[in-house]
N, C-alpha and C positions, 0 to 999 in steps of 0.2 A: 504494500500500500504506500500513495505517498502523499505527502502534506504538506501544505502551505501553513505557515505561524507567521500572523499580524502580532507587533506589539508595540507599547509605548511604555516608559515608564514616565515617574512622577517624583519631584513635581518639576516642575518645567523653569528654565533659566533661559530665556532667550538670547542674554548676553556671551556666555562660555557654557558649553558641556558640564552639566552635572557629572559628579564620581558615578554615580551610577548606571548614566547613560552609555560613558565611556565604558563600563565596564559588559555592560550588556552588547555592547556591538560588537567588541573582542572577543566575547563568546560566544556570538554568533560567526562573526568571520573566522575564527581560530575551528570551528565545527566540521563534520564530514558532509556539508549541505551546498547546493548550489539555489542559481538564482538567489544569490544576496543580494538585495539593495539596503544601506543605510539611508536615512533622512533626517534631517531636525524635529520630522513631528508622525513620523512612524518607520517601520521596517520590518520588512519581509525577509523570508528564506522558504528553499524549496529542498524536500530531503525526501528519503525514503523514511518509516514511520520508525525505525529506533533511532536514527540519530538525530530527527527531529526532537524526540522524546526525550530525549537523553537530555541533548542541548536546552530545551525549554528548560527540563531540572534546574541544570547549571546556571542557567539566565538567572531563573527565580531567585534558587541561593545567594548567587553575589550578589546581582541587581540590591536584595533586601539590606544583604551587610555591609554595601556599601550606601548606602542612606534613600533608597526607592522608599516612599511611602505609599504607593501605588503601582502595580503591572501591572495593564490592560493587553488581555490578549486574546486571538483568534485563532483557533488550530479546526483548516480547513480537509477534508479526504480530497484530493484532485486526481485522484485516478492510481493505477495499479502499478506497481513498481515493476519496470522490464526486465529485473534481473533472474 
């Protein structure tokens, strides 16, 4: 299976990157996922369904310990994994 994950975290700096923001796109880009895009006010990736999984874990965790007071997230099925 595979899957698309929307996310945001919180709260929001328009001026610099939050530690948490920073932190969550490094673990998203550092992932075994493709179709990354980063943005200032969301961010996708595309994976097969464990490393999707996995990755959202690791998002959550750091995301929270480094100062997220909020994830907002979307974990889409987009179709069957061709491997």
């Amino acid at each position: 299976m595979r899957l698309r994950v929307e996310f945001t975290t919180e709260p929001f700096d328009l001026d610099e990157a939050p530690a948490h923001a920073v932190v969550a796109r490094e673990v998203i880009q550092g992932a075994e996922l493709d179709a990354v895009d980063v943005g200032p006010f969301g961010n996708t990736a595309e994976g097969g369904a464990d490393e999707v999984l996995t990755a959202v874990d690791s998002l959550l965790r750091q995301a929270l310990a480094s100062g997220a007071t909020r994830v907002s997230l979307q974990v889409n099925v987009i179709g069957e994994d061709p491997k």
